[in-house]
Every structure is written in C-alpha cells, then in structure tokens.
C-alpha positions as CSV (number, residue, x, y, z in Angstrom):
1,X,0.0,0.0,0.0
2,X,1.5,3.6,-0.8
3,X,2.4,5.5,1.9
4,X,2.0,9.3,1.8
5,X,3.6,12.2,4.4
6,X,1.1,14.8,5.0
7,X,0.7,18.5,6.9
8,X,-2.4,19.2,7.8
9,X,-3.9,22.5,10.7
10,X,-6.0,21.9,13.3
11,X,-8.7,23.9,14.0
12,X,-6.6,26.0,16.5
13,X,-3.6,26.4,14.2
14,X,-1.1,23.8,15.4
15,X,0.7,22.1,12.4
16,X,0.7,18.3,12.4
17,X,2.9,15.7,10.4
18,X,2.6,12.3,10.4
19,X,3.6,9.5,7.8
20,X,0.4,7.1,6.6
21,X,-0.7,4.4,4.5
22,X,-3.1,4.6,2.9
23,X,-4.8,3.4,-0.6
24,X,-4.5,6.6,-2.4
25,X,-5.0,10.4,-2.0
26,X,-7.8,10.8,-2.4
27,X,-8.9,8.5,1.2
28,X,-6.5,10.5,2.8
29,X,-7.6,13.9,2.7
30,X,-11.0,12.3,3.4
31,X,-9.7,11.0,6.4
32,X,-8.2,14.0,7.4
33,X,-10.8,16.1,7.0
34,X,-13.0,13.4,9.0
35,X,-11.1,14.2,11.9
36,X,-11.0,18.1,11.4
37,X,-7.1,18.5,9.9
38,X,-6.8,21.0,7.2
39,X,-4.5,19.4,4.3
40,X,-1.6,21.6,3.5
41,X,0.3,19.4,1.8
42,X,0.1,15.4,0.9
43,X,3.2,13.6,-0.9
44,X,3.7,10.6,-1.5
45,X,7.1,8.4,-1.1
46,X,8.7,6.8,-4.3
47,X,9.8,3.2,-3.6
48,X,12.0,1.1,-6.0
49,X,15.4,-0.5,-7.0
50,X,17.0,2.8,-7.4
51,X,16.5,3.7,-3.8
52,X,18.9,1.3,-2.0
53,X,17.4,2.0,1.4
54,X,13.7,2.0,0.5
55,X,11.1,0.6,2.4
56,X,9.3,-2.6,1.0
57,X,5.8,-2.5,0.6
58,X,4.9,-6.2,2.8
59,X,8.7,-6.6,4.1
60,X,10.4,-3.8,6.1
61,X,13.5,-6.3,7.6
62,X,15.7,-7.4,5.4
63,X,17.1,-9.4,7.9
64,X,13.9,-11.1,8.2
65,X,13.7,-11.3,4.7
66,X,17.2,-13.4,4.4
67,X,16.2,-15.5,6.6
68,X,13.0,-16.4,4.9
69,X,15.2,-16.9,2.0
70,X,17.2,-19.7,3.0
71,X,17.5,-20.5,7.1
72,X,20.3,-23.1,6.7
73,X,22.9,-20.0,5.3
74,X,22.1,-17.9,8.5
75,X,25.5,-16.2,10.2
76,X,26.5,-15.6,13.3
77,X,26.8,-11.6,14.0
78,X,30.1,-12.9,15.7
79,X,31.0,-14.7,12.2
80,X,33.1,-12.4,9.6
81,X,32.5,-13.0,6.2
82,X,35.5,-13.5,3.5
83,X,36.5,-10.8,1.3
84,X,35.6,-12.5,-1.6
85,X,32.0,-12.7,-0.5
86,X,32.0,-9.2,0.4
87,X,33.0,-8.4,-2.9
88,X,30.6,-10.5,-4.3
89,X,27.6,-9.0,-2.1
90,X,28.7,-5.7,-3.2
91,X,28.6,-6.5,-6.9
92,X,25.0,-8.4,-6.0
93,X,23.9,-5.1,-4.8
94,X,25.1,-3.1,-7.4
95,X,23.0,-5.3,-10.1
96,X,19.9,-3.0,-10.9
97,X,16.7,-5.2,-12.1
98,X,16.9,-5.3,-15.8
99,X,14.1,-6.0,-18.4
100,X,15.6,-9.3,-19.2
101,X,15.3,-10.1,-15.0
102,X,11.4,-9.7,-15.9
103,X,11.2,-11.7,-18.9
104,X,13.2,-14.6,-16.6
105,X,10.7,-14.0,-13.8
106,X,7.6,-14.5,-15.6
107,X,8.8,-17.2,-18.0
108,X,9.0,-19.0,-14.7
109,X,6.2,-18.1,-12.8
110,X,4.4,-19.1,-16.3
111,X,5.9,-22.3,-16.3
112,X,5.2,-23.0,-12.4
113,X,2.0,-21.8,-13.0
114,X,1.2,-24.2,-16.0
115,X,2.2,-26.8,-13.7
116,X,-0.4,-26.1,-11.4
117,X,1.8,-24.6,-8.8
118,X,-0.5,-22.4,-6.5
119,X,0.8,-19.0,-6.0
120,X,2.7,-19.2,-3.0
121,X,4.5,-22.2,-3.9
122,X,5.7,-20.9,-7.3
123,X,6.3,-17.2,-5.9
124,X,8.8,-19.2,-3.4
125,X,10.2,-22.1,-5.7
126,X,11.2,-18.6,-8.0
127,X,12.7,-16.8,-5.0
128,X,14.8,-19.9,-4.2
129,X,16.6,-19.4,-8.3
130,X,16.5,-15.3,-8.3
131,X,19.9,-14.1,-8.4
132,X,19.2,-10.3,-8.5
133,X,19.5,-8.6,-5.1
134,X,16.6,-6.6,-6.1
135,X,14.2,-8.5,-7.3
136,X,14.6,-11.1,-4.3
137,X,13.5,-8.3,-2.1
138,X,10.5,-7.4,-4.4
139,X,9.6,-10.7,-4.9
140,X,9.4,-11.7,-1.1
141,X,7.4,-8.7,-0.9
142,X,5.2,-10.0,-3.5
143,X,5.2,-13.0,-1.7
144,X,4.5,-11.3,1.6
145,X,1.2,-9.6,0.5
146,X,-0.3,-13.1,-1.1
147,X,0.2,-15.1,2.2
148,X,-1.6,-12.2,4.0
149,X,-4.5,-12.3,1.1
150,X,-3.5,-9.9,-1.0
151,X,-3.2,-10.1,-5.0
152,X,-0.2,-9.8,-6.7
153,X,-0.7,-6.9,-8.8
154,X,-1.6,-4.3,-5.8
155,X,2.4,-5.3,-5.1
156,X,3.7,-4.8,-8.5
157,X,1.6,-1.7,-8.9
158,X,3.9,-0.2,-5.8
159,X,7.0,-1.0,-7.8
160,X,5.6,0.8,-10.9
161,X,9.4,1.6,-11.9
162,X,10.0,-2.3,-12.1
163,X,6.9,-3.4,-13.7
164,X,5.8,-1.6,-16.8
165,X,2.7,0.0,-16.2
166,X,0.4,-2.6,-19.0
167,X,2.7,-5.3,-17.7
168,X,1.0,-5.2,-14.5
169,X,-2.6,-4.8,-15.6
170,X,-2.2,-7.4,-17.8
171,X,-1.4,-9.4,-14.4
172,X,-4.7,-7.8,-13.1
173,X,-7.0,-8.8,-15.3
174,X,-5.6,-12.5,-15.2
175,X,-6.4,-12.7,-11.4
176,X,-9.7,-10.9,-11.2
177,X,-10.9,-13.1,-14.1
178,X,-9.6,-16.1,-12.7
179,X,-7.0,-17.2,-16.0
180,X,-3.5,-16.5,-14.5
181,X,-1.7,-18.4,-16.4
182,X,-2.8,-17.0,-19.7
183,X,-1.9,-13.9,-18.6
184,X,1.1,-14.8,-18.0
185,X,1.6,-16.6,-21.1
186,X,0.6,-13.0,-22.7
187,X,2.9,-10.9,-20.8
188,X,6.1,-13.0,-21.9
189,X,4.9,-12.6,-25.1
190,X,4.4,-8.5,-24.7
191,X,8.0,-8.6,-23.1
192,X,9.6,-10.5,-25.6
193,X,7.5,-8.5,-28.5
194,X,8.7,-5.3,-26.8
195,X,12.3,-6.4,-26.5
196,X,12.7,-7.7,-30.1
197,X,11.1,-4.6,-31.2
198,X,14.0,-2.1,-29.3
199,X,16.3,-4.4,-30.3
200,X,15.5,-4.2,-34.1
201,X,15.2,-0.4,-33.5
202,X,18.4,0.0,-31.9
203,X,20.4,-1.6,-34.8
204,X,18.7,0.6,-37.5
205,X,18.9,4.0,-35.2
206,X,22.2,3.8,-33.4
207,X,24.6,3.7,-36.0
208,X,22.7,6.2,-38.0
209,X,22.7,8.4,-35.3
210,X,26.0,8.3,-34.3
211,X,27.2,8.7,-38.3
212,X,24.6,11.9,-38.2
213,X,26.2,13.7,-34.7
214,X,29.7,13.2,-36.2
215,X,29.0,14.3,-39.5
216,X,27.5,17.3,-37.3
217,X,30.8,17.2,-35.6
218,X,32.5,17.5,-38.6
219,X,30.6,19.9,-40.2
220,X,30.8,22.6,-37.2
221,X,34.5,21.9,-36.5
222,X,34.9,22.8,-40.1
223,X,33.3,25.5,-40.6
224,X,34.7,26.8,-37.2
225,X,38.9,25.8,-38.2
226,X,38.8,24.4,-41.7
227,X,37.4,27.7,-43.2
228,X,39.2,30.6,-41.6
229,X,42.3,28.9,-42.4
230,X,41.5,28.5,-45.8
231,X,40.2,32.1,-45.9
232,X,44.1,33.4,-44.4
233,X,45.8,31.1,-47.4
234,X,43.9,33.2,-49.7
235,X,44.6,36.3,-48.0
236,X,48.6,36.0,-47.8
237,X,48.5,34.7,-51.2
238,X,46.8,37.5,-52.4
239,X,43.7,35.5,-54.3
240,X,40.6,37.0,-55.0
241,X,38.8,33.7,-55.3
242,X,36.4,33.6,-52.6
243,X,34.7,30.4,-51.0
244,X,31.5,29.2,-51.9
245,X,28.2,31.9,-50.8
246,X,27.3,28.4,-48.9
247,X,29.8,28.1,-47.2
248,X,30.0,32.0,-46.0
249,X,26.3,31.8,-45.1
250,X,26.9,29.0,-42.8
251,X,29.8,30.5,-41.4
252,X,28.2,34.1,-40.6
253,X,25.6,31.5,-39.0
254,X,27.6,29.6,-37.0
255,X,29.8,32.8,-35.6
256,X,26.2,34.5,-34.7
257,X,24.9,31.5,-32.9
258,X,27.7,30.8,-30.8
259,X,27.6,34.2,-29.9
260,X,24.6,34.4,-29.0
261,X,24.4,31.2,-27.9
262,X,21.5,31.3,-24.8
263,X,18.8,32.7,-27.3
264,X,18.4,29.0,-29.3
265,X,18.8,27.7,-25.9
266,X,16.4,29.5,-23.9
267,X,13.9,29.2,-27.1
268,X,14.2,25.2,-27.1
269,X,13.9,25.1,-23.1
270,X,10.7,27.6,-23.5
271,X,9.2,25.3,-26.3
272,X,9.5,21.6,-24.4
273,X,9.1,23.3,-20.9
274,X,5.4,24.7,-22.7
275,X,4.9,21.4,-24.7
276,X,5.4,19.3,-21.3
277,X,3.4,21.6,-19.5
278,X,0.2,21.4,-22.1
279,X,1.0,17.6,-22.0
280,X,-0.1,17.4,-19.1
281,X,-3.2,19.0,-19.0
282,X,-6.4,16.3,-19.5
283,X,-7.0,18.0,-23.3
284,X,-3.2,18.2,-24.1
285,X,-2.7,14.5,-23.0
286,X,-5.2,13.4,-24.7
287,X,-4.4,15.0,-27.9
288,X,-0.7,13.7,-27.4
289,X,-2.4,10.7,-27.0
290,X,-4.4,10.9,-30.1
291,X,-1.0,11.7,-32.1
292,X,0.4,8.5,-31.0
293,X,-2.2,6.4,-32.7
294,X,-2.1,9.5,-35.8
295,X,1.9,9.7,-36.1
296,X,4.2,8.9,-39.3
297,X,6.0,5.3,-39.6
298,X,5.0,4.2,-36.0
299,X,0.8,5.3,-35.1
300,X,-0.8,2.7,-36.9
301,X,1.1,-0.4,-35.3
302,X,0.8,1.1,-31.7
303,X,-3.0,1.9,-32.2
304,X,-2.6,-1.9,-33.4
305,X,-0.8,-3.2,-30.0
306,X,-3.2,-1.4,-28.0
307,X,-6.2,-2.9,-29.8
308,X,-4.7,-6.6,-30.0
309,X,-4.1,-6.4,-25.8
310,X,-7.7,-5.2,-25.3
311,X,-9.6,-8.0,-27.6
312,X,-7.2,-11.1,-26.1
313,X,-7.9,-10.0,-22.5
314,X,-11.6,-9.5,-23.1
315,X,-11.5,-13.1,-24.7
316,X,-10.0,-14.4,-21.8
317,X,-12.6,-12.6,-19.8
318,X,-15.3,-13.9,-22.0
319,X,-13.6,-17.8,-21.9
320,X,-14.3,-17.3,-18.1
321,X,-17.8,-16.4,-18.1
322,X,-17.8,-13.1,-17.8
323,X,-20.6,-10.8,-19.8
324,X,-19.6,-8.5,-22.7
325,X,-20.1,-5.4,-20.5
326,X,-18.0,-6.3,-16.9
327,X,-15.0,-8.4,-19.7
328,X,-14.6,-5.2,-21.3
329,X,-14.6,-2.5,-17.9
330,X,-11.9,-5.6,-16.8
331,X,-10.2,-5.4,-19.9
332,X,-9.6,-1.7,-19.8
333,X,-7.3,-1.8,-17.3
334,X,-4.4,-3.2,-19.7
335,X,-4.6,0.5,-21.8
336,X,-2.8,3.3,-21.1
337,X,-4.1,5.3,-24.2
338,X,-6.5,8.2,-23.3
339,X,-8.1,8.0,-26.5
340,X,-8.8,3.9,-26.3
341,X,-9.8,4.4,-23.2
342,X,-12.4,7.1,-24.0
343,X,-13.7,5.0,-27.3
344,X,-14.2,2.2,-24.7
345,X,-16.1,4.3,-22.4
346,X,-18.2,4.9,-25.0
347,X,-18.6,1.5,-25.4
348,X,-19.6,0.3,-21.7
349,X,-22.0,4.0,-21.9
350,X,-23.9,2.3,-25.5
351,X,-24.1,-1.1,-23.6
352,X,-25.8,0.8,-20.8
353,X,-28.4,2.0,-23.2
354,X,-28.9,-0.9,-24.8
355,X,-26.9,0.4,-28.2
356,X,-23.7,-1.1,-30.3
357,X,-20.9,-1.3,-28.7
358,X,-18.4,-1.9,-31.4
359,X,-20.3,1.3,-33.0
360,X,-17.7,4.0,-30.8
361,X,-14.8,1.8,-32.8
362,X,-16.3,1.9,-35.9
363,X,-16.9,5.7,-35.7
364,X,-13.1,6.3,-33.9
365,X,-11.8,5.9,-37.2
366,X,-8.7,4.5,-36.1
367,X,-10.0,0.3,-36.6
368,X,-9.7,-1.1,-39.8
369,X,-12.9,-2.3,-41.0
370,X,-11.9,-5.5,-41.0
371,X,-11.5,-5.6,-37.2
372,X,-15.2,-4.2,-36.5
373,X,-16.8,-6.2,-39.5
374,X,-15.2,-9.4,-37.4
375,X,-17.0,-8.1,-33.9
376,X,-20.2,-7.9,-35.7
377,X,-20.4,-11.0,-36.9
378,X,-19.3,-12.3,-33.8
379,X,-22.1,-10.8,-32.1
380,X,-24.5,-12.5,-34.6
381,X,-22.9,-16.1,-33.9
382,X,-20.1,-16.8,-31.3
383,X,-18.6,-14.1,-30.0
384,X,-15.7,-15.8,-28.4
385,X,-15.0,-17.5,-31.4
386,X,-14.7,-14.6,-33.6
387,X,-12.5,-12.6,-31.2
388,X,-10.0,-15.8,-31.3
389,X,-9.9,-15.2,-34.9
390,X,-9.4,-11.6,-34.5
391,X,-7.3,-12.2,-32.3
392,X,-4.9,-14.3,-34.6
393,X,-5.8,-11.5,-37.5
394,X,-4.4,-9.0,-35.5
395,X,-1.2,-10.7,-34.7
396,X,-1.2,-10.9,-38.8
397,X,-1.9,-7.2,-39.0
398,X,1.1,-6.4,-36.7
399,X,3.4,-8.9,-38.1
400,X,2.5,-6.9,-41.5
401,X,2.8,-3.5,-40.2
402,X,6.2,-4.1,-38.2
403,X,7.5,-5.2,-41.7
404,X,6.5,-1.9,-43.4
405,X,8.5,0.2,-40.7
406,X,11.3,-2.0,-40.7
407,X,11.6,-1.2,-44.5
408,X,10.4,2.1,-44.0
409,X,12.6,3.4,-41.3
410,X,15.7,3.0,-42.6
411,X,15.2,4.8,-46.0
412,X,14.0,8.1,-43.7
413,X,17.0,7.8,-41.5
414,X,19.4,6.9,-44.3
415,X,17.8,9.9,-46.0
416,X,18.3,12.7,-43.2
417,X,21.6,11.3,-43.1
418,X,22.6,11.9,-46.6
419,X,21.0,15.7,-46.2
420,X,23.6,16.5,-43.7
421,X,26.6,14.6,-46.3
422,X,25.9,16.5,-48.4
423,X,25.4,20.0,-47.0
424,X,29.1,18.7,-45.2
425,X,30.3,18.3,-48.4
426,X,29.4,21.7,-50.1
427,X,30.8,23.6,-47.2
428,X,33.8,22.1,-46.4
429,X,35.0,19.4,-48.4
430,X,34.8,21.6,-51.7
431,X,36.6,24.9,-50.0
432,X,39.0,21.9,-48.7
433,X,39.8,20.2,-52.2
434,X,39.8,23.8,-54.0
435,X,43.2,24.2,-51.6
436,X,44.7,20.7,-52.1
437,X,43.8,21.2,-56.2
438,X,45.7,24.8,-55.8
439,X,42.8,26.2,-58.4
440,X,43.4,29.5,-56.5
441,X,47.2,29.8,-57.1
442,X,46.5,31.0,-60.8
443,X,44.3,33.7,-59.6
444,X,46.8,34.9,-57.2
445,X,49.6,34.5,-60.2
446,X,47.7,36.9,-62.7
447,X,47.3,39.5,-59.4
C-alpha cells in the first residue's frame, strides 16, 4: 500500500505531520478532513530498485527477509564473512533489475503456474533461483502480500518503476478473471515482442545516429577551423577567389549563434518546458495521446498493439464467463491510451443503453474495417470465437505493419543522413579540395 507524508492544521492552528498508508490520495484527505485536519500538503514516497534503502511495501527487515530466504545459510553476527564474499555481495547489490530479469521471472512463474503450482508455492520455488538482489527483495514482498490475502498486482503496482505499467494490468486482469496463467503466457509474449522490437530499432537507429552527430561534428568543427584557415591562405596569397556563398552563409551562421548562444537555448527550453506543460493537461494528453495512434511510420502499429491487448484479455474474460459489459470494464485496465480508453467508455455508456458497442470503434476511425466487420459478426454467432480469430488476424496485422516500418525506417534515417553529407560536403570538403587542387594559385599568379 502507498504510503504518503502529509501537513495538515487543526482547527486551533497547530501544524501536524505524520507518515500514513493509505490506498490513495484521495482517502486521505477524506480522512483528514474526518477528523477536522486542514491538508496543506500530501506527498507521497517513491519506492524502488534505485532507492537502495527504501522501504518494502509487505517486508520492512531485510534481515527477516534473508532468513526467509534460506535458514540453513544464516550467520552468526560474531561470524566475519570472507573478502571474496564481500566483494561478491557488493557487486550483487550493485545489479539493478533489468528488463531481461522480468522476462526470466515471468517465464518461470508461467511455467510454475502451467504446472499447477499455487501462488505461493511458485512465488517461493522462483525466489529460491532469483539471483538479483533486487528482485529477491520485491519478490518476497510479493510473496509477503499473497500469504496475508492480497493479489499480486496491488504489489507490482507499488514497484511501478520495475513493472511496466500494461505489464502489471495485464497481471490484473488474469487474477480478477480467474486465467492467470494466460496472462502470464501473454505478458512473456508482450516482453519479448517489446524487446525484439528495441532491439531491431536500436540496430537501425544507433549507428545512423551516431554517423549523423559526427557528421555534425565534422561539419561545425569545419566551418569553425577548416574555413578561416583557408580564408588566411587566400589572404597572404593574395587570391581574390572567394569560398563558396554556402559556405559564408553557414559561417556568418555559426559565428552568430555561438555568440549568441542562450537565445536557441532558452527558445528550445521555453518550447518543451510549454509542450510538457500542455502535455499534461487532460486535453493536451489526450491530444498527445491521439497523435500517438495518428503519427508517421510508427501510429498505426501502436494503435494496433493497443487494440490486440484489449480484444485477447476481453477473450479471456469472456472464456471465463464473464458478460460483454463487466469483460470489457476488466479489460480496460491493460490501456494506457486516453483516447482507447475514452472509445471504450463509449462503449460500456452504449451497452448501458442498450446500443452497439463496437459502434464508438467503428466511428473512432482508427480500426480497420476489417477488425469491427469481425465483432459484428461475432455478435451474430459466437462471440468468443470470432475474437480468437481476431485475435490471430491482429497478430497478422502487426506482423505486417512491423515489416512496413522496418523497411520504411531505414530509407528516412538513411535519408536525413545523406542531407547533412551533403550540406558537409558543399561547405567544407569543396573549399577543402579547392586548396589541395591549388585552383586558386593562378588567380593569385595573374594578381
């Protein structure tokens, strides 16, 4: 549970503290005003890996916690440990929990879980093989909250900075619909989908961008040394050949900027400090949502992912008897998008009234009509079975689009990239080879 340290006035002034937990905020001031305490201020402490010394959500003793771990490795406090396992503890506890931790995690708690280990069991048989310092501490805590009746995602919510945020409600709606393991089976999936894809957008971006910053590099240095040298072996030779307009114009450019350097900078701190700002408005993240499903090369196929995760978890809602209405309001909870989540709304509101509720899709503009064409049939004959085949469509669909950017993407990079070349090119390289041809000499010969 999130704990939050709040100031709040009493009725005769006095200023009280106090540290609390607490669900959310929101029950908080509630409470507080219950008992007559003016809020002043309410904040709530950030837990995770990169706090060393933070407190554990179910677990505050890490001694307690070791020896939960494994009893027969207890030491005395009279018993020195070796410098080689000092050294190793320190490296141990330098080890920060890494995406490829998670993906080990769940594969296993999958597998445990396909075996028909119960929670507990798996959660401990896991701890036993966990070699992160980290994530054995998160995962006792884990393990902590479902002995005392808890589910697992109200602890993985508390490590938000661990668990990506539609990693954990993808847990959610597998316990609250009863089909854990499927879940499961779909986050390893998402991880792995989501790793592959950095890793294939790494290798295209990284060496393009580092050829672009040199070539930027270059390109300043040059005009900044290259140039005026050039411009002084003209000068003592006497040449009235003068360097390319190009190559001036960038030069006055350059001389003025870095002279007055803070004006770009203040101008580019005033346009993301305003463009952060508005983002975080309800209207201005919703917009910036709605230009994440609208945006070149990349909108379609996350409009895609977000659509795919919604119909398989409201199939495995509907596989365990849920109704249309209550899978969906479940389902919901694996979107981040504020856009998706409004179309949705829309869709439980229609439901309500006894209306379409694949008609707020249809009208979104953003689903292929392919995807809503599927839905309506489904509603005419088996539901569930027409949202398997959607379903496996989708995964078509995304396999498809994934191939379009991977094509795509490097012809745009490659193609900002050759921009700079050649502007690089025209205003240094050519004053350059005009020196090492000697082109000028004659004109200085005839002065």
């Amino acid at each position: 549970m999130p704990t939050f340290i709040y100031k709040a006035a009493t009725k005769t002034g006095t200023i009280v503290k106090n540290k609390v937990e607490v669900p959310t905020k929101q029950t908080l001031v509630r409470m507080l005003k219950e008992n007559d305490l003016l809020p002043i201020s309410i904040d709530k402490i950030a837990y995770g890996p990169k706090n060393q010394r933070k407190q554990k959500k179910n677990k505050t003793d890490m001694e307690e916690f070791m020896k939960n771990l494994n009893t027969t490795d207890i030491r005395t406090k009279n018993e020195k440990k070796s410098n080689t396992e000092k050294i190793k503890q320190y490296f141990e506890k330098s080890k920060k929990i890494t995406s490829r931790d998670i993906v080990v995690f769940t594969q296993n708690f999958y597998l445990l879980k396909k075996a028909n280990f119960n929670n507990i069991h798996a959660l401990k048989t896991i701890l036993e093989s966990t070699e992160n310092y980290f994530l054995k501490q998160i995962i006792e805590d884990i393990l902590a909250g479902v002995e005392a009746g808890e589910n697992i995602y109200t602890t993985m919510e508390y490590y938000s900075d661990v668990f990506p945020y539609i990693y954990t409600n993808m847990i959610k709606v597998g316990e609250l619909s009863g089909s854990l393991t499927n879940s499961l089976e779909q986050a390893v999936k998402y991880l792995d989908d989501t790793n592959d894809l950095n890793k294939k957008l790494r290798n295209i971006l990284i060496p393009n961008i580092i050829q672009f910053v040199l070539l930027l590099v270059m390109l300043v240095v040059g005009t900044l040394v290259a140039i005026p040298a050039i411009q002084n072996v003209y000068q003592e030779l006497g040449s009235k050949d003068e360097l390319p307009k190009m190559t001036l114009m960038f030069q006055r450019f350059m001389n003025v900027a870095i002279q007055y350097w803070y004006i770009p900078v203040l101008i580019i701190i005033g346009i993301v400090s305003i463009i952060l700002i508005y983002i975080k408005t309800p209207k201005g993240k919703y917009n910036f949502d709605y230009f994440k499903y609208k945006m070149p090369i990349f909108g379609e196929l996350i409009f895609a992912l977000d659509f795919s995760r919604l119909i398989k978890a409201m199939l495995l809602n509907l596989q365990n008897g849920m109704r249309i209405q209550e899978a969906m309001d479940v389902s919901k909870n694996v979107i981040k998008n504020y856009v998706m989540l409004s179309i949705i709304e829309t869709s439980i509101n229609n439901m309500l009234i006894g209306a379409s509720w694949i008609e707020p899709f249809e009208k979104s503009g953003l689903c292929k009509p392919m995807m809503t064409e599927m839905l309506n049939i489904g509603m005419k004959t088996d539901l569930t079975e027409m949202m398997g085949k959607l379903v496996e469509y989708m995964q078509i669909d995304i396999d498809d689009i994934m191939d379009k950017i991977m094509k795509a993407l490097p012809q745009v990079v490659y193609s900002i990239v050759g921009i700079v070349l050649i502007f690089f090119v025209i205003v240094v390289l050519v004053p350059c080879i005009s020196v090492y041809m000697g082109g000028f000499l004659f004109s200085a010969y005839l002065d």
